[in-house]
C-alpha positions in Angstrom: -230.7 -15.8 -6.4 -233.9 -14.2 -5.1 -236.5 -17.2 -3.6 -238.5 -18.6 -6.1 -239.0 -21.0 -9.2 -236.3 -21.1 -12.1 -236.9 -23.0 -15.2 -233.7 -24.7 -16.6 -234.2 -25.2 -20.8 -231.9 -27.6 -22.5 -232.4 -27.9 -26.1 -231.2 -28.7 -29.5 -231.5 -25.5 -31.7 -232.7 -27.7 -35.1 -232.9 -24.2 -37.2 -228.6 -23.7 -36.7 -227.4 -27.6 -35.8 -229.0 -31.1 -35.3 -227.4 -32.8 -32.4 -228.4 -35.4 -30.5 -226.9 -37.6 -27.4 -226.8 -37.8 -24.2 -226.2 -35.6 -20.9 -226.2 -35.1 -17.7 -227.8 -32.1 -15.4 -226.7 -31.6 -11.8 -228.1 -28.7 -9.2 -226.5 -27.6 -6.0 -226.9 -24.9 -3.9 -224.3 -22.6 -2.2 -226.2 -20.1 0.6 -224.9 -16.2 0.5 -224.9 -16.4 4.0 -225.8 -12.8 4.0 -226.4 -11.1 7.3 -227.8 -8.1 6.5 -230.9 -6.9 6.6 -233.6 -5.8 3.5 -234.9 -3.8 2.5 -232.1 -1.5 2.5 -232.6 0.2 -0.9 -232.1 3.5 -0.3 -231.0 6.1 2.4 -234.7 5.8 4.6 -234.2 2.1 5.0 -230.4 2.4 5.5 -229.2 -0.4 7.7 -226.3 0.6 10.2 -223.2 -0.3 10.6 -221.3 0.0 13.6 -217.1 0.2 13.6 -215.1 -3.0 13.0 -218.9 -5.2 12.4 -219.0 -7.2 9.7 -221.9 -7.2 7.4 -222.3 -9.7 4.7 -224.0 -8.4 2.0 -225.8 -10.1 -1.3 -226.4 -8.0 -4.4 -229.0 -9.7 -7.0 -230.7 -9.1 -10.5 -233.8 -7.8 -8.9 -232.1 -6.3 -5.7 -229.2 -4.3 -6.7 -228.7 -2.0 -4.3 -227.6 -2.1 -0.4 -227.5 1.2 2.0 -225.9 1.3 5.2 -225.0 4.2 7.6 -222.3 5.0 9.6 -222.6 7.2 12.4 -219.7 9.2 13.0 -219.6 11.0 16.4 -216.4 13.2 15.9 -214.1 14.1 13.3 -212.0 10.5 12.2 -209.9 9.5 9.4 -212.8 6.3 8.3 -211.6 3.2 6.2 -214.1 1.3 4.4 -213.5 -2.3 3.2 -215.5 -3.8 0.0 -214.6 -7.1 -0.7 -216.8 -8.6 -3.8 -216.8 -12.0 -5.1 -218.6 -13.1 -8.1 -219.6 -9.8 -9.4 -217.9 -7.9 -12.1 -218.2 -4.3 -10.8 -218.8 -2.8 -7.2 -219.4 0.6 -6.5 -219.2 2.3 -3.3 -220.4 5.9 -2.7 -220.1 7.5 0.2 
C-alpha cells in the first residue's frame, strides 16, 4: 500500500441481516522491501538495470506501472526473470 490513512469499516448491514456479537480486529504490517526506485512510470524516468542485479519491485492501486532499461552493448541472447507474488497478472513488455 501507498503511505497514508486507511479507514477500516465493520458493520452490520440491518437492510439484508441483523447480527450482532462480538469480534476481534487485528493489524500488522509486512514491508515490500522494494529497492527500486520511483517514479519510474514510463520510458523518461526508466530506472536501469544492470546484468545479474536484482531489483525488487512493488506494483500498487495508484502506481501500476514500473520501467526499467537495459543497456545492451552488443548483440546477446537476454533472459528476463519476473517473479510475482500476490498479484493476479504481470505483464512484461519489452
Amino acid at each position: 500500500m501507498e503511505p497514508g490513512t486507511y479507514y477500516i469499516v465493520i458493520y452490520d448491514n440491518y437492510f439484508i441481516n441483523h447480527y450482532t456479537g462480538k469480534y476481534n480486529i487485528t493489524a500488522n504490517f509486512t514491508p515490500a522491501n522494494n529497492n527500486e526506485v520511483e517514479p519510474n512510470n514510463g520510458t523518461a524516468q526508466a530506472q536501469p538495470l544492470e546484468f545479474g542485479e536484482v531489483l525488487n519491485g512493488f506494483l500498487s492501486y495508484s502506481d501500476s506501472t514500473d520501467v526499467f532499461m537495459i543497456d545492451v552493448p552488443n548483440k546477446s541472447d537476454i533472459t528476463i526473470n519476473v517473479k510475482a507474488a500476490l498479484t493476479a497478472w504481470v505483464s512484461l513488455k519489452v
